[in-house]
BALOBA-1460 file (C-alpha; in Angstrom, 3 decimals):
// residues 367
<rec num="1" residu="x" x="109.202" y="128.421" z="125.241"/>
<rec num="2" residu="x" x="109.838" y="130.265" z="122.003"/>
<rec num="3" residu="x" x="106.592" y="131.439" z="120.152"/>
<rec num="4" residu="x" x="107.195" y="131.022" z="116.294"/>
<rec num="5" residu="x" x="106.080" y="133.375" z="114.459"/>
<rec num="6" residu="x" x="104.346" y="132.505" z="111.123"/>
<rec num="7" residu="x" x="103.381" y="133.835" z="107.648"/>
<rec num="8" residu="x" x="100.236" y="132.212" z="105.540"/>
<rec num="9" residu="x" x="100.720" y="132.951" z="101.945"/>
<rec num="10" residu="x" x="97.054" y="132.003" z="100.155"/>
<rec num="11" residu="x" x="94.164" y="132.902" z="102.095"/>
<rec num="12" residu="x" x="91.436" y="130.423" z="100.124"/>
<rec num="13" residu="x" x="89.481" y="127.811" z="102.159"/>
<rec num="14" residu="x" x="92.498" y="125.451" z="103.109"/>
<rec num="15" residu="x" x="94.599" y="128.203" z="104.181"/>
<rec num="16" residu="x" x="91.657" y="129.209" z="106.281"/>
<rec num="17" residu="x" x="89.607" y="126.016" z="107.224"/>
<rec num="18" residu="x" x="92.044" y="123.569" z="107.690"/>
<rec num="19" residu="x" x="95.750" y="125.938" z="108.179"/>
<rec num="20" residu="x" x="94.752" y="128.903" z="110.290"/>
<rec num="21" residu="x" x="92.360" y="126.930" z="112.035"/>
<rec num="22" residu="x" x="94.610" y="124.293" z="112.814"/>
<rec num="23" residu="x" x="97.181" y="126.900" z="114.118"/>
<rec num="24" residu="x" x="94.986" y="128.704" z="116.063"/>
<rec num="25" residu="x" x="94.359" y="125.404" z="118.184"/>
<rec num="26" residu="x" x="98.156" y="125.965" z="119.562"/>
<rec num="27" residu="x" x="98.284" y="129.666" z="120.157"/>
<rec num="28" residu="x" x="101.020" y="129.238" z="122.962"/>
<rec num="29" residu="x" x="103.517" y="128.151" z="120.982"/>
<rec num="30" residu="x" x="102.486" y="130.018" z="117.829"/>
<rec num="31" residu="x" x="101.187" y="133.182" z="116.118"/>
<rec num="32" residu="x" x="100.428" y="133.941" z="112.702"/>
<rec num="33" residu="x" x="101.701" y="137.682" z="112.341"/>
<rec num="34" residu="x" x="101.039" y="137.926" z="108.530"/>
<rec num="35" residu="x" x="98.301" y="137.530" z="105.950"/>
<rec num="36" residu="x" x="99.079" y="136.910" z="102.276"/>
<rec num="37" residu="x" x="96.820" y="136.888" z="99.178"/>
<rec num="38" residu="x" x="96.075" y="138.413" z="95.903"/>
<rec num="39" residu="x" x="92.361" y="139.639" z="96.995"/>
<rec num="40" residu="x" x="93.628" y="141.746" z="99.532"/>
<rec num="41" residu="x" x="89.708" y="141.027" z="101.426"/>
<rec num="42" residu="x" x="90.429" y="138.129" z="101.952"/>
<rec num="43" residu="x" x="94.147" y="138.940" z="103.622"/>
<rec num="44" residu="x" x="91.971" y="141.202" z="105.559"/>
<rec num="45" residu="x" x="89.535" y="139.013" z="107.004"/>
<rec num="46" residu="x" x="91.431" y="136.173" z="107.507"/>
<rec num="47" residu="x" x="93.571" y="138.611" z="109.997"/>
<rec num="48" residu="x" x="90.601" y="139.272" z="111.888"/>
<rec num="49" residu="x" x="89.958" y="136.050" z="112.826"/>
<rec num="50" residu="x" x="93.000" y="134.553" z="113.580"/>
<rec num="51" residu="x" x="95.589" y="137.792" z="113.493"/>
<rec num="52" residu="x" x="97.430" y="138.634" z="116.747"/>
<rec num="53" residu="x" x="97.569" y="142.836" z="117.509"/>
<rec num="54" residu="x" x="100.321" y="143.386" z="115.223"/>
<rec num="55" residu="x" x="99.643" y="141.451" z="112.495"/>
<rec num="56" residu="x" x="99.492" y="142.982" z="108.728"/>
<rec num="57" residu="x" x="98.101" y="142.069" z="105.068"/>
<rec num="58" residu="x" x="99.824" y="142.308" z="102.419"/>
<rec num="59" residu="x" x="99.002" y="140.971" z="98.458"/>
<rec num="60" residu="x" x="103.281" y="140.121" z="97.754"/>
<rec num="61" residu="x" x="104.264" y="137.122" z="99.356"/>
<rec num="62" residu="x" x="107.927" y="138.718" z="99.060"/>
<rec num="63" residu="x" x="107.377" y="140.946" z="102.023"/>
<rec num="64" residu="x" x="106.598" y="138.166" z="104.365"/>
<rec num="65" residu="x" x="110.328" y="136.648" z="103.078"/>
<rec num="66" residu="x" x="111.870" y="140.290" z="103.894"/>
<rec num="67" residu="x" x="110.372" y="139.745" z="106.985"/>
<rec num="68" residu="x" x="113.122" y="138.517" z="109.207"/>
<rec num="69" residu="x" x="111.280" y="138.397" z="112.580"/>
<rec num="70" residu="x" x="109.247" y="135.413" z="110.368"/>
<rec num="71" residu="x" x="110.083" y="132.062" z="111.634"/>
<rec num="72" residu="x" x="107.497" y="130.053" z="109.630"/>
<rec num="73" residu="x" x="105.769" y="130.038" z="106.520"/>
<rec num="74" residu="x" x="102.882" y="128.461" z="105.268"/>
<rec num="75" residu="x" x="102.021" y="127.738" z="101.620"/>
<rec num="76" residu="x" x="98.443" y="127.275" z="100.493"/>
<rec num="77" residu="x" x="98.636" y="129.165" z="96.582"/>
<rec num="78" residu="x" x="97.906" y="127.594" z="93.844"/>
<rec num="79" residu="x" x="99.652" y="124.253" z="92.514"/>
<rec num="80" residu="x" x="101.781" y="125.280" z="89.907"/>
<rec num="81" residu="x" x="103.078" y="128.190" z="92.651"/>
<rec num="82" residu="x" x="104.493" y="126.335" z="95.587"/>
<rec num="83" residu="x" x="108.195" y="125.488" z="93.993"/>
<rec num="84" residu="x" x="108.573" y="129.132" z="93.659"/>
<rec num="85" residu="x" x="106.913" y="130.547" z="96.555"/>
<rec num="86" residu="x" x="108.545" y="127.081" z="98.561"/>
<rec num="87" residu="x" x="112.174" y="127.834" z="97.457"/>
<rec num="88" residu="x" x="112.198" y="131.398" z="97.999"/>
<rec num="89" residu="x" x="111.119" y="130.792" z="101.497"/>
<rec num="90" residu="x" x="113.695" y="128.309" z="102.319"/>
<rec num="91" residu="x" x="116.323" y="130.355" z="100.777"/>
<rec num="92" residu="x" x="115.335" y="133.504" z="103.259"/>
<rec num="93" residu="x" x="115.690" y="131.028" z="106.087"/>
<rec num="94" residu="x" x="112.525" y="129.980" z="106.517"/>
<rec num="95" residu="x" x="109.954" y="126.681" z="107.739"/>
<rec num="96" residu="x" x="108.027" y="126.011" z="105.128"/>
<rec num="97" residu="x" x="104.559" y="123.576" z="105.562"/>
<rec num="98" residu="x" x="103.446" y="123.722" z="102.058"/>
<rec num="99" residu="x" x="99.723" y="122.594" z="101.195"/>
<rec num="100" residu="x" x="99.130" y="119.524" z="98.922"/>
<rec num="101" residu="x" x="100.385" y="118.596" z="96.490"/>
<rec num="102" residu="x" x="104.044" y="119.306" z="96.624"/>
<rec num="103" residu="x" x="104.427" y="120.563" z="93.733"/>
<rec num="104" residu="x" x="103.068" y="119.978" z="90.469"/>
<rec num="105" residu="x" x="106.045" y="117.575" z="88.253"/>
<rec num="106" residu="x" x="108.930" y="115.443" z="90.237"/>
<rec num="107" residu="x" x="111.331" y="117.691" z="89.261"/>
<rec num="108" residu="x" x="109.753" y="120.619" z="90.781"/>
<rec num="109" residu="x" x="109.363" y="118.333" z="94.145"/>
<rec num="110" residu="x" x="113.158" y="117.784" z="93.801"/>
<rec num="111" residu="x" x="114.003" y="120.894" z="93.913"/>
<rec num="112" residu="x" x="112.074" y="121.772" z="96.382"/>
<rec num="113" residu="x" x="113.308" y="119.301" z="98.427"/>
<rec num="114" residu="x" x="116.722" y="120.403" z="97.818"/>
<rec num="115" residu="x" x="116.494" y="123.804" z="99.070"/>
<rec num="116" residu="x" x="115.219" y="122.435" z="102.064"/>
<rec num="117" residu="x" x="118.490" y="120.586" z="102.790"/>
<rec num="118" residu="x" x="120.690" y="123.395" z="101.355"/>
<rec num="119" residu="x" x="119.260" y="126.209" z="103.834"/>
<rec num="120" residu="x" x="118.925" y="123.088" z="106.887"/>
<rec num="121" residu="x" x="115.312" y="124.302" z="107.529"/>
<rec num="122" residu="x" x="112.303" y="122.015" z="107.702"/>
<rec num="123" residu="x" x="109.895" y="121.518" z="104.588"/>
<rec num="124" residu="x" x="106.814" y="119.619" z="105.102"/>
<rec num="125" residu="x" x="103.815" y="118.650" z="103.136"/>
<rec num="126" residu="x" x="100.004" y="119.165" z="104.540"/>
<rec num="127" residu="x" x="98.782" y="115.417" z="103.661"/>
<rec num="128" residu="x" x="96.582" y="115.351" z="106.598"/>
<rec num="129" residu="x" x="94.911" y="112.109" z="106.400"/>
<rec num="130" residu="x" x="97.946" y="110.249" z="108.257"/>
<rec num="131" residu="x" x="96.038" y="112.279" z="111.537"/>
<rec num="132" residu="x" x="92.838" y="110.453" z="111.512"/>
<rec num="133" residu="x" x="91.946" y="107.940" z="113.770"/>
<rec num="134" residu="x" x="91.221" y="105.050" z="111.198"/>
<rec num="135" residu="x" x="94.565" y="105.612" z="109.736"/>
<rec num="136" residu="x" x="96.243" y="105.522" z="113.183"/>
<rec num="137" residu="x" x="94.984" y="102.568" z="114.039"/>
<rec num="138" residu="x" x="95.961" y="101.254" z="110.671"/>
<rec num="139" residu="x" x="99.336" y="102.015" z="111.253"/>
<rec num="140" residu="x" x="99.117" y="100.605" z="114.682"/>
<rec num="141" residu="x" x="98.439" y="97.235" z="113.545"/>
<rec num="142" residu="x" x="100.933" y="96.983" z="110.702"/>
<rec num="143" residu="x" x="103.651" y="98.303" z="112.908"/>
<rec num="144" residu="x" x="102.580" y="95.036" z="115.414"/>
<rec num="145" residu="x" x="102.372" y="92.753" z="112.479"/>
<rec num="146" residu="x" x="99.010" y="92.319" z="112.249"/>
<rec num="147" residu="x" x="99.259" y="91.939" z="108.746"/>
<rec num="148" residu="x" x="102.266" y="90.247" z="108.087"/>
<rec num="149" residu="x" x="104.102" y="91.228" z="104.819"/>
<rec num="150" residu="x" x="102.085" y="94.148" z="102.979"/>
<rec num="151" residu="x" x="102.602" y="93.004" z="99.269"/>
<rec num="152" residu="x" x="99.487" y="95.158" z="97.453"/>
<rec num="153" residu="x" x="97.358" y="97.476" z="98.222"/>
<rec num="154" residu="x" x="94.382" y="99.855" z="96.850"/>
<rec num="155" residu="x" x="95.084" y="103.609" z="97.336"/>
<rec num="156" residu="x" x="91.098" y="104.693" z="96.827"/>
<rec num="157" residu="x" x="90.122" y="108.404" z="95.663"/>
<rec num="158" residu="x" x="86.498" y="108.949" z="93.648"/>
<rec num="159" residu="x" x="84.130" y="110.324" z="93.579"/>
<rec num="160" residu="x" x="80.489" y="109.622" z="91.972"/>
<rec num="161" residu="x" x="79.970" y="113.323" z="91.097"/>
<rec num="162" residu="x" x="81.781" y="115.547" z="93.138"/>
<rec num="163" residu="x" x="84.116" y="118.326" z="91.201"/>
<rec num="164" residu="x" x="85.024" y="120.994" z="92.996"/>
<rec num="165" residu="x" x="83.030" y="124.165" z="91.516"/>
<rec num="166" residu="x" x="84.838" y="126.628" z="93.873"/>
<rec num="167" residu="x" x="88.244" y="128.153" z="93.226"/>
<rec num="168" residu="x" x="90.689" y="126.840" z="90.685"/>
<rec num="169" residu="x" x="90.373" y="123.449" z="90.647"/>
<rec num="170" residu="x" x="89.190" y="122.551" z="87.304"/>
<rec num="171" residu="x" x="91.922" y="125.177" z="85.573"/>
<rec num="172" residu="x" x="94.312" y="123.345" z="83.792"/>
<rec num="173" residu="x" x="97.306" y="126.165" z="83.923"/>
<rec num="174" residu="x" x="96.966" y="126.693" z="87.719"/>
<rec num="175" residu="x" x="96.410" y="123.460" z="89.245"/>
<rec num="176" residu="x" x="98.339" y="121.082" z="86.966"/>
<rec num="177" residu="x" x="95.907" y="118.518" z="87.107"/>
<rec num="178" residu="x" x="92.678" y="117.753" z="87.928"/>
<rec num="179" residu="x" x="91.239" y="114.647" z="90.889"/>
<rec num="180" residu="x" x="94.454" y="112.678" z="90.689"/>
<rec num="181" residu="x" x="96.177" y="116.025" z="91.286"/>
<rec num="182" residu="x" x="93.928" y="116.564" z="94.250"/>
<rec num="183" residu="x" x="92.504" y="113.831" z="96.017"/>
<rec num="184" residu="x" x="94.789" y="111.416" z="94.415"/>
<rec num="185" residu="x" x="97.905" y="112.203" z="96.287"/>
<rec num="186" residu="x" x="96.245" y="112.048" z="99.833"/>
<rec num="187" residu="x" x="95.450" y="108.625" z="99.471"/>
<rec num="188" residu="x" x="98.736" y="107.493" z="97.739"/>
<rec num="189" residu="x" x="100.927" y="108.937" z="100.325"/>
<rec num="190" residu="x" x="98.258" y="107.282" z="103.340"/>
<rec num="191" residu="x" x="99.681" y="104.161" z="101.111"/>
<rec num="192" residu="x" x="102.674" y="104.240" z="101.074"/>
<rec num="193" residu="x" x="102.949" y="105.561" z="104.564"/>
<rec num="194" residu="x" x="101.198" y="102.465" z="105.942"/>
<rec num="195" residu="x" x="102.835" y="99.820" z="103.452"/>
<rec num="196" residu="x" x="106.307" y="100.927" z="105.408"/>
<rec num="197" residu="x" x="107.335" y="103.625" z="101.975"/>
<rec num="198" residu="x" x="108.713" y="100.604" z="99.590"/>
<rec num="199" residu="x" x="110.845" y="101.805" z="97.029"/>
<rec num="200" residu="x" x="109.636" y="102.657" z="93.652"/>
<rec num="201" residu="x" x="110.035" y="100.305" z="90.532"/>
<rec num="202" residu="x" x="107.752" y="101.445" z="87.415"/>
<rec num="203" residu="x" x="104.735" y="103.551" z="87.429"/>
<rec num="204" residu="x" x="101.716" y="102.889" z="84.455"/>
<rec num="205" residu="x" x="98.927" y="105.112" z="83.953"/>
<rec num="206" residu="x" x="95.655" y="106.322" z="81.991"/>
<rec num="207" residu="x" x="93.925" y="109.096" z="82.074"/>
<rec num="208" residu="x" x="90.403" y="109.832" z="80.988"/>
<rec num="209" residu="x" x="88.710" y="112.949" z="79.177"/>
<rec num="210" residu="x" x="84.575" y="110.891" z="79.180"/>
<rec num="211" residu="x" x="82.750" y="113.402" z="81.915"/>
<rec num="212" residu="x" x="83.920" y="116.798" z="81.867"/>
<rec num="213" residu="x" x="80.972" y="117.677" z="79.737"/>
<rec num="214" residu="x" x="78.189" y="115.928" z="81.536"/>
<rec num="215" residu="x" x="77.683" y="118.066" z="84.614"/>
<rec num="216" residu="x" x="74.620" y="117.298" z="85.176"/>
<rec num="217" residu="x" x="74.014" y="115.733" z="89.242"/>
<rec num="218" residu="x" x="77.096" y="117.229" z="90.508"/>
<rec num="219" residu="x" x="76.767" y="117.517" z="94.672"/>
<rec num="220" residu="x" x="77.361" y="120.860" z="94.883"/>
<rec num="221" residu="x" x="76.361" y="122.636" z="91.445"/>
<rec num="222" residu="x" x="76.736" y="122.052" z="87.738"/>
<rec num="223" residu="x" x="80.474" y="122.812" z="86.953"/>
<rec num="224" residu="x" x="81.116" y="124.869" z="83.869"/>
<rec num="225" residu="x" x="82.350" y="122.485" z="80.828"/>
<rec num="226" residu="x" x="83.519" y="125.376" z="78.982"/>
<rec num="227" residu="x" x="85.953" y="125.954" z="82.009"/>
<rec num="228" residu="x" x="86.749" y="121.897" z="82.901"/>
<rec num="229" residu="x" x="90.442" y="121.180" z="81.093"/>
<rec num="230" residu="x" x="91.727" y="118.693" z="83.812"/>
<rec num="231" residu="x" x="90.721" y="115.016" z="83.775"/>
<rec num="232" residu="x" x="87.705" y="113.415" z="85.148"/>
<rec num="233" residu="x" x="89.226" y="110.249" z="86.026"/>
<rec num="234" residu="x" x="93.035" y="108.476" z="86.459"/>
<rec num="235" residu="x" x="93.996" y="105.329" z="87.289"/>
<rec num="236" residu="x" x="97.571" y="103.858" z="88.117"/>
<rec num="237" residu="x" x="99.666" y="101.680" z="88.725"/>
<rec num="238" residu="x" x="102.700" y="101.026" z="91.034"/>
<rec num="239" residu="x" x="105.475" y="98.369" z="91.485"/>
<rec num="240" residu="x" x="107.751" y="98.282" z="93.911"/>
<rec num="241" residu="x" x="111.332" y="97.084" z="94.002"/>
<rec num="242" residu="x" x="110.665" y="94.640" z="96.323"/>
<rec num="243" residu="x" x="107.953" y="93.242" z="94.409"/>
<rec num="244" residu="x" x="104.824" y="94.805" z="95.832"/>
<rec num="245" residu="x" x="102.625" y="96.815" z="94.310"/>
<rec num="246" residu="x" x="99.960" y="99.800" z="94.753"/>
<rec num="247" residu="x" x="96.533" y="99.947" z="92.625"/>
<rec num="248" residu="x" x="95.625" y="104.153" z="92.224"/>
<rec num="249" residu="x" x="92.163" y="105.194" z="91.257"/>
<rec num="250" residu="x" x="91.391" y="109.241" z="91.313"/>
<rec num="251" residu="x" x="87.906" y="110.329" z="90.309"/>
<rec num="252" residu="x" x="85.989" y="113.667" z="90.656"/>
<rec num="253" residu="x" x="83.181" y="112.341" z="88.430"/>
<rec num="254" residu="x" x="82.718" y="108.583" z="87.598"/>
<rec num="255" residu="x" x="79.439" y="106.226" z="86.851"/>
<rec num="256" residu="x" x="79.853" y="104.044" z="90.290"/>
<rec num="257" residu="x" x="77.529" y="102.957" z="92.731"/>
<rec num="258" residu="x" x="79.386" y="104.995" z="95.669"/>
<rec num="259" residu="x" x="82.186" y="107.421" z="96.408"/>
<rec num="260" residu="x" x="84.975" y="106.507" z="98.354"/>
<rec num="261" residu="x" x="88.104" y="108.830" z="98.926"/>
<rec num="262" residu="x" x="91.079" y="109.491" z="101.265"/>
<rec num="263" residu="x" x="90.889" y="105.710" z="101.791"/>
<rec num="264" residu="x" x="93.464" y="102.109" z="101.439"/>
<rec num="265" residu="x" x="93.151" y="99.088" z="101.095"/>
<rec num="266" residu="x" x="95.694" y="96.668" z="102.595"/>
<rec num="267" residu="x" x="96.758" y="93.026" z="101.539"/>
<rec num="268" residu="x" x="99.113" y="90.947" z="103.705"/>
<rec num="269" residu="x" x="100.298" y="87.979" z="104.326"/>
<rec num="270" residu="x" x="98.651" y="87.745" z="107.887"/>
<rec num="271" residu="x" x="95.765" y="89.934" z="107.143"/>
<rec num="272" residu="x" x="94.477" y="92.607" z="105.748"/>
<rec num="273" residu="x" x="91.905" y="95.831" z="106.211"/>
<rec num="274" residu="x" x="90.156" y="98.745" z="104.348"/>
<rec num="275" residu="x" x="88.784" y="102.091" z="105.325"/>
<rec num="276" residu="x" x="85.441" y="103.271" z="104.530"/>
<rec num="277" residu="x" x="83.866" y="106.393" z="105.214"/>
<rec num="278" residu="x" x="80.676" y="106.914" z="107.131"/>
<rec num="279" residu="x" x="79.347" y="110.215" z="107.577"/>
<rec num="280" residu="x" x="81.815" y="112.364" z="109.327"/>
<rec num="281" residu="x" x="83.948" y="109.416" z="110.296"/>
<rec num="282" residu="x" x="86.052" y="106.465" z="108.673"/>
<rec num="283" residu="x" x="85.592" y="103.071" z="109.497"/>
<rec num="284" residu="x" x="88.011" y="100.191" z="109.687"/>
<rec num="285" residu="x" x="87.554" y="96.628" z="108.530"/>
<rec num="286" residu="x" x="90.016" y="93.742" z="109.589"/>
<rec num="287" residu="x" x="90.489" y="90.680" z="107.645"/>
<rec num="288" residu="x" x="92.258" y="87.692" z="108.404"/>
<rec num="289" residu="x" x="91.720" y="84.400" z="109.576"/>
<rec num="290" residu="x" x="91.335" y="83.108" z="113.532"/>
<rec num="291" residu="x" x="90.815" y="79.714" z="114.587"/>
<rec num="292" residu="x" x="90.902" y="78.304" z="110.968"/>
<rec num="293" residu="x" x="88.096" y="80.366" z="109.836"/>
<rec num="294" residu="x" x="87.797" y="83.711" z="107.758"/>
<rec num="295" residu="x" x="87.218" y="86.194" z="109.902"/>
<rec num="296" residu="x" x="86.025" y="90.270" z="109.604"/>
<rec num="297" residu="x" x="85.877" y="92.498" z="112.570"/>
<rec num="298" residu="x" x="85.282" y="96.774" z="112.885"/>
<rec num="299" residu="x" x="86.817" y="97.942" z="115.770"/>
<rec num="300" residu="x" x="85.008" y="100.848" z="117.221"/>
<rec num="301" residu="x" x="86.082" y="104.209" z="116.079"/>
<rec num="302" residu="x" x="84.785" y="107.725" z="117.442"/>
<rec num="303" residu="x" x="81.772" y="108.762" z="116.027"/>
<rec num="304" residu="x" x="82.684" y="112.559" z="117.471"/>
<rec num="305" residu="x" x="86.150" y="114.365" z="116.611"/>
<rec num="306" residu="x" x="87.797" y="116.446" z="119.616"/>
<rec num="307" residu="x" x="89.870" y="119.404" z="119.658"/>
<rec num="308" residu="x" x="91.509" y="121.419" z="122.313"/>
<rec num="309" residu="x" x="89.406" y="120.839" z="125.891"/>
<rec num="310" residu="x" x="87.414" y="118.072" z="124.283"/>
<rec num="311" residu="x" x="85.237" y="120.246" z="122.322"/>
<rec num="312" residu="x" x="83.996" y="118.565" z="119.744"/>
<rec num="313" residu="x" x="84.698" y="119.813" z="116.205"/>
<rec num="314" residu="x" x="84.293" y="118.995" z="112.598"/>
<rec num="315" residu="x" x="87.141" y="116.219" z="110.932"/>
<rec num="316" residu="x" x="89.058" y="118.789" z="109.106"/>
<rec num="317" residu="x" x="89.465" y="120.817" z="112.457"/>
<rec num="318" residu="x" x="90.578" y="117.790" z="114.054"/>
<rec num="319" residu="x" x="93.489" y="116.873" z="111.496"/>
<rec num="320" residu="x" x="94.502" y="120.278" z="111.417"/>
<rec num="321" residu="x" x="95.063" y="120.706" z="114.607"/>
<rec num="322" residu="x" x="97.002" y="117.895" z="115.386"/>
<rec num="323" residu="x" x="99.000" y="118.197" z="112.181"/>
<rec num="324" residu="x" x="99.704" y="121.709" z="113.293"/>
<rec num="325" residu="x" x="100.862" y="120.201" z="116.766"/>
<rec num="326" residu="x" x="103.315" y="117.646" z="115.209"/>
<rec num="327" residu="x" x="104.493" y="120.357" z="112.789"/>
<rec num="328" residu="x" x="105.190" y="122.951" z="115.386"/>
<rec num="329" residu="x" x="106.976" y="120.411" z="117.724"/>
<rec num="330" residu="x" x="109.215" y="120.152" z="114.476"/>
<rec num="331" residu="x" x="110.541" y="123.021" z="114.762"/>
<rec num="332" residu="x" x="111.069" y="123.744" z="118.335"/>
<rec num="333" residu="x" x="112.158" y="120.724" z="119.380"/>
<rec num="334" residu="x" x="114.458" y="120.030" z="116.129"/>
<rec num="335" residu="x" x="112.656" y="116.686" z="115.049"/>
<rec num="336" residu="x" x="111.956" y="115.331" z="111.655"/>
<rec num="337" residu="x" x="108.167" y="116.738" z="110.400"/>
<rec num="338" residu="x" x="105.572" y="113.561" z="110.048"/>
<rec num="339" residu="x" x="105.614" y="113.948" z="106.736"/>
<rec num="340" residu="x" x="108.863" y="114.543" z="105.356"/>
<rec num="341" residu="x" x="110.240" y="116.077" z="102.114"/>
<rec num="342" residu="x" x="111.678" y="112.919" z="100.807"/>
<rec num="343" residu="x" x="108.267" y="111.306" z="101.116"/>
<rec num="344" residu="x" x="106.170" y="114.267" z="99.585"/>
<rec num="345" residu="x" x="108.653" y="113.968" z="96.835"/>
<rec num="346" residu="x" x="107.773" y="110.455" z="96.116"/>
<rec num="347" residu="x" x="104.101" y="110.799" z="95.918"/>
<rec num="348" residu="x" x="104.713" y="113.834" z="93.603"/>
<rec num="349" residu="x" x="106.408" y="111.753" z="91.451"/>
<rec num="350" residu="x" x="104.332" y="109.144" z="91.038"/>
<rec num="351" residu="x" x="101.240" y="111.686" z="90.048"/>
<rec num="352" residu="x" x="103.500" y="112.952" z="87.724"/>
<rec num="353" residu="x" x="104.650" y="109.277" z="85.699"/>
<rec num="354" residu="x" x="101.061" y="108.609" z="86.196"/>
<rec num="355" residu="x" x="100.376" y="111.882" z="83.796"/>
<rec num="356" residu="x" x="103.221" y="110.692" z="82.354"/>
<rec num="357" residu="x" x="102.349" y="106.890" z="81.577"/>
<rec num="358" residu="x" x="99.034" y="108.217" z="80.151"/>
<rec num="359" residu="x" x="100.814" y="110.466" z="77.616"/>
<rec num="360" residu="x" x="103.314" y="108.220" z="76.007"/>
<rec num="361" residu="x" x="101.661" y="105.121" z="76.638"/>
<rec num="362" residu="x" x="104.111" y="103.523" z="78.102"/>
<rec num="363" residu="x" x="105.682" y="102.775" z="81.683"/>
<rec num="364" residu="x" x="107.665" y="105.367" z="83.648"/>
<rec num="365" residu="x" x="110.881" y="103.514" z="85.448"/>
<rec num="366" residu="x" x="112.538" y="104.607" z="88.204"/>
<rec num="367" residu="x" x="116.260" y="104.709" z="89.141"/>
């Protein structure tokens, strides 16, 4: 079997926590041969780690394109990067997994999208989530029927105090947005991926400006206010041509009882559920009605997450690697990624009429 050989470009902690790592779980059908980032350091020691013998650093992302012996790349830069850095690898003939969000507006997901098609390589999108076990068992039971017809559902992303103090997150310029930006589109695509990707009608949104300069209780360290230009909180809403519709709620700081991200609700017409987190796990909650009475049941989930050889690992490990698996099997086997480019595209664009809604006050519609 052919062992692809792959370029990172953005060495930060998803590139190295969640992307190398992940790779580095399947090292006999892959090798990451080249290190990309501005802070050369960090180029350096994330080569170190996960580098094979002939692997290089390099601070131009454009030598890793030159590179024709490069099979794969891997996008982790900053948000408002990825349509340029995305494009130009799919133009040199390159696989491009690009880290979340797609890109930063629909159009830029568009065209990103496009290229894709144009130079017939893959393009897929890191939303992760879709590789936990709560989530697979979601889809599971709405792919048996469990739930009937999924008319509505609650894509849930907030956080009580909890903005990012690392990085680039709160930076405007670079990021294009702040939680809904973030953790919003994780949840939204989990969503629509388990609602069965319903067709787009309208989008409505706000956005809020209250916390940015009360940092005070944050659960890492007081964020700079002087530095915070994204929003604190978002909330949206979908419809669906079919009629259903999607409640959004994206939150790195808001006055609530308990935080609860990378998590859906799910109404049907036989049933429903909800994820919850707990700890280092999620938890699943059925609803529905047996033997004429209401019923609520929590099937057991794994309260341990396993990587190669059953050793047990931490949840981001455990995503990665078997996003990395699906991805690589992609490629080598010619199949369509998990998470395509047409879906990345949608949950792209409804961040962006979210931002959108909230500007101009009024809906964004859909063709």
């Amino acid at each position: 079997m052919k062992k692809l050989r792959i370029g990172i470009v953005g060495l930060g902690y998803i590139g190295t926590a969640k992307h190398l790592a992940g790779l580095s779980a399947h090292r006999d059908r892959a090798e990451v041969v080249a290190f990309c980032d501005l802070e050369i350091g960090k180029a350096e020691a994330a080569k170190e780690t996960y580098g094979n013998p002939g692997a290089y650093v390099s601070t131009d992302y454009r030598q890793l394109l030159a590179d024709d012996s490069i099979d794969v790349i891997h996008v982790c830069t900053w948000n408002v990067t990825h349509r340029e850095i995305t494009v130009a690898a799919l133009e040199a003939g390159k696989h491009v997994m690009c880290e979340k969000p797609m890109a930063v507006t629909g159009e830029d997901a568009r065209a990103m999208r496009d290229a894709a098609v144009k130079a017939g390589k893959k393009l897929s999108v890191g939303f992760q989530y879709r590789f936990r076990d709560d989530a697979e068992f979601m889809r599971k039971c709405a792919d048996e029927g469990r739930f009937g017809e999924i008319y509505a559902a609650r894509a849930h992303a907030v956080r009580r105090r909890g903005v990012p103090t690392w990085g680039v997150f709160t930076d405007k310029e670079k990021q294009g947005g702040g939680p809904l930006i973030d953790l919003g589109g994780h949840s939204i695509d989990l969503a629509l991926w388990l609602m069965g990707n319903y067709d787009v009608e309208s989008v409505t949104g706000v956005v809020n400006y209250k916390l940015g300069d009360k940092p005070e209780g944050n659960m890492v360290a007081p964020w700079d206010p002087e530095t915070y230009d994204v929003e604190d909180s978002a909330f949206g809403f979908v419809r669906f041509k079919n009629g259903a519709s999607l409640f959004v709620e994206a939150a790195w700081a808001l006055n609530i009882r308990e935080s609860r991200e990378g998590a859906v609700t799910l109404f049907g017409t036989e049933g429903g559920c909800d994820s919850t987190q707990d700890g280092d796990r999620y938890l699943v909650t059925l609803n529905n009605v047996q033997g004429g009475e209401l019923t609520t049941t929590t099937p057991g989930m794994p309260a341990n997450y396993y990587g190669p050889g059953q050793k047990a690992t931490s949840v981001v490990e455990y995503m990665a690697a078997k996003e990395a698996n699906v991805w690589l099997d992609a490629i080598l086997n010619d199949g369509e990624p998990m998470v395509t480019a047409d879906q990345a595209c949608v949950v792209t664009e409804i961040l962006d009429a979210i931002y959108t809604s909230a500007q101009t006050g009024k809906p964004v519609y859909f063709d």
